[in-house]
C-alpha positions, -999 to 999 in steps of 0.1 A, spaced: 726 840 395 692 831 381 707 845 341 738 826 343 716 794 351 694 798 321 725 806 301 738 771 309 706 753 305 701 770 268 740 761 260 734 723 272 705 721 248 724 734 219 751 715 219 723 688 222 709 690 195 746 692 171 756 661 185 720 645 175 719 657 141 727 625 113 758 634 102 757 613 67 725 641 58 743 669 64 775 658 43 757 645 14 737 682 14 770 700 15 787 684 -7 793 699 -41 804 667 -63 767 656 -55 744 653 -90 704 657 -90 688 637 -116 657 646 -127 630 624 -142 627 640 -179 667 643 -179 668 598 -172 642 598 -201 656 616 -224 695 601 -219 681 567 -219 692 543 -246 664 522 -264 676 484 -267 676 476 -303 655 448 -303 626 470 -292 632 494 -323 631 461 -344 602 451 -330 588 489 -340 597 485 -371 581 456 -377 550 466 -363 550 499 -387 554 474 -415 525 454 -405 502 484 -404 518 493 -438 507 463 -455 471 463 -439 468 501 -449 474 487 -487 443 463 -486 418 472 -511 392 491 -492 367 482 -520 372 443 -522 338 422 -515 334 409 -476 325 376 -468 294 373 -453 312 368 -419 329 399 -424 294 418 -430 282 399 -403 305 415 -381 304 449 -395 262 453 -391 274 438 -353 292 466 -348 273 495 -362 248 480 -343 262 503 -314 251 539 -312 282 555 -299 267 589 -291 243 575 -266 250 558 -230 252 517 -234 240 495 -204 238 458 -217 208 441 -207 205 404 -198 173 397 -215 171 397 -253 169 370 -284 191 369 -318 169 367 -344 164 332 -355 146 318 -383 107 308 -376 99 290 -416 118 268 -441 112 271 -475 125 243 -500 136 248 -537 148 223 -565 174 243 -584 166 242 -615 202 230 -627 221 205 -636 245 192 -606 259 207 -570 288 221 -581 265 246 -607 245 259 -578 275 263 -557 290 282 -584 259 303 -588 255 315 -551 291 326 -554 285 349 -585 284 386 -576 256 389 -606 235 365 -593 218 377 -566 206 346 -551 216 327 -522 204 298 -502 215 286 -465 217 249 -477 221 230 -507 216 191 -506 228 169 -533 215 139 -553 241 117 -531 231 129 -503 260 156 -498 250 188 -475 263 221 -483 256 248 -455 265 283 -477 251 311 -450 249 304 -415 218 299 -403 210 335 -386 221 352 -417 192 364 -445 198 343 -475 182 354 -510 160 331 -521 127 337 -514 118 370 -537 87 385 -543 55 366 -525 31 364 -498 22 339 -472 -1 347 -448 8 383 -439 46 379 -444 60 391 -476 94 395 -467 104 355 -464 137 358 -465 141 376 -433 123 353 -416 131 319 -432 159 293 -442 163 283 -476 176 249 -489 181 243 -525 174 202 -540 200 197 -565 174 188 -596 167 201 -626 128 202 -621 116 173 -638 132 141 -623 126 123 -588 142 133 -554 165 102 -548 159 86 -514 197 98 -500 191 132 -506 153 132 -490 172 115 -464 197 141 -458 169 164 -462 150 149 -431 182 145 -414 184 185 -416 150 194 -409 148 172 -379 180 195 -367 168 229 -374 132 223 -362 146 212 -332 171 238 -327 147 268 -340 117 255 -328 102 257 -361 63 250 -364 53 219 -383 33 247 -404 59 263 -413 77 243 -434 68 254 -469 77 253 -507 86 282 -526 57 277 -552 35 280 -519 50 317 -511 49 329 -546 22 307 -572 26 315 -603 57 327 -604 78 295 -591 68 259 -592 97 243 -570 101 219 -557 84 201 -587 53 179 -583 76 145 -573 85 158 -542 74 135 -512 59 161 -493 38 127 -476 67 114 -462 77 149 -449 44 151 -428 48 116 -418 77 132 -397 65 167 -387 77 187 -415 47 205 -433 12 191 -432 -9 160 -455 -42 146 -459 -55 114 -446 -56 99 -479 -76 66 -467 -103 83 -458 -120 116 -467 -145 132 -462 -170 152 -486 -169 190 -479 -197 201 -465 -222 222 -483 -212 254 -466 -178 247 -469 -158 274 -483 -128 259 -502 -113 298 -510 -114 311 -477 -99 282 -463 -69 280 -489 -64 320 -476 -64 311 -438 -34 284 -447 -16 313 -460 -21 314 -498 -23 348 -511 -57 345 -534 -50 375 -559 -43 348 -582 -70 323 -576 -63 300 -605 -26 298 -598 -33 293 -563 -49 264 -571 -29 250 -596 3 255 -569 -20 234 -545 -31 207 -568 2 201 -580 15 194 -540 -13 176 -527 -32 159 -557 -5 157 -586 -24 141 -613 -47 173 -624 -34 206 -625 -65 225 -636 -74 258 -617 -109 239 -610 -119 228 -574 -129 192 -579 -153 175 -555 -117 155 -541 -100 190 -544 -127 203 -516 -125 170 -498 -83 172 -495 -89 210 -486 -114 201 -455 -97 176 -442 -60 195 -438 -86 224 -423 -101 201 -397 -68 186 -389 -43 217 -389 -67 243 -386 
């Protein structure tokens, strides 16, 4: 009795469980007409749009054309800018950018007269391969300003010199060239532009009022620009570079050492005599000599006392 009970309680539960079974799984299992498509098969079969193989074919055609650029043409100085930028990275070390750091910005200003004959000559000279000079500025008679390197870039136009304990200038300096041909006055709207820029970088770089130099100060001897009618006065006046008090000065004292204190403003006294002459002709004008005068002294003590 107890078997043929278990016999009909396992027969209940089979027929159970086929009635519970989804039909629609079983038939779509079993049947034969059904097709599995695999993923690399769908790939393969699929048919590209021909827009897209246009828009290939295009794209090969641009890389064509930029593969026929002359690898040897000149860059601009934007362009070598951006190259140094990116060389900059050391690609087989770890980079973590850090949050504190400085571009390198320009700390003196040196001024030129160029030595030519209009605006469109200098231009035309920093734009020579074979020239190998370059300023960041170039201001005409009219007044006209011609920025030619950005600001952070390291013109060419300081050269061999000395000032103070720097002897690479142009790494650490802008240059603006004066259209004038070395003898002839500055005319007022050019100094004005001049000031006009000065005012703007000083206040931008946070340039020193010492710093602001001529080129016959870095290298005596060897240049003489700006020539001796430049209004360095008028520059002081405003905070550019450093005067005298011309209405009243002083004698030297007795112990007064004229040579040392040319060498503390930042002449390079291995030339002594064109030292002089380079300061005579900025502050005095009128005598050139390589002779200290008793005025000379005088001039020398009082931009010590009041700079220095």
């Amino acid at each position: 009795m107890l078997n043929i009970k278990q016999f009909l309680v396992v027969g209940v539960g089979l027929v159970f469980l086929v009635a519970c079974s989804p039909a629609k799984k079983t038939t779509v299992l079993q049947n034969p007409q059904t097709a599995v498509i695999k993923p690399s098969e769908a790939i393969e079969n699929t048919v590209i749009p021909k827009d897209t193989v246009s828009l290939n074919e295009q794209i090969t055609q641009q890389a064509n054309q930029q593969n026929q650029i002359d690898p040897n043409a000149p860059l601009s100085p934007e362009e070598q800018a951006k190259q140094l930028f990116t060389t900059g990275i050391h690609k087989e070390y770890d980079f973590a950018q850090a949050m504190h750091y400085d571009w390198r910005k320009p700390s003196y200003v040196m001024i030129h007269h160029t030595s030519q004959n209009s605006t469109a000559q200098t231009i035309r000279t920093f734009q020579l391969p074979h020239t190998k000079v370059s300023s960041h500025y170039v201001i005409g008679r009219d007044g006209r300003v011609v920025q030619m390197l950005n600001d952070y870039m390291r013109g060419w136009h300081a050269g061999r010199g000395k000032w103070g304990q720097i002897t690479d200038m142009n790494s650490v300096s802008i240059g603006i060239e004066l259209d004038n041909n070395g003898f002839d006055a500055f005319p007022e709207p050019q100094i004005n532009a001049l000031l006009t820029l000065l005012d703007t970088l000083k206040t931008r770089y946070t340039i020193p009022q010492l710093n602001f130099i001529g080129h016959s100060d870095f290298a005596p001897g060897r240049k003489d620009d700006p020539n001796v009618l430049f209004p360095w006065d008028k520059l002081a006046a405003r905070g550019f570079g450093i005067w005298f008090n011309e209405s009243y000065l002083m004698p030297a004292p007795a112990t007064f050492n004229p040579i040392d204190a040319l060498k503390l403003m930042g002449y390079d006294m291995k030339n002594q005599s064109a030292v002089i002459r380079a300061f005579k002709k900025k502050y005095v004008r009128t005598d050139l000599s390589p002779v200290l005068t008793d005025r000379d002294k005088a001039i020398i003590y009082d931009l010590y006392k009041k700079y220095y």
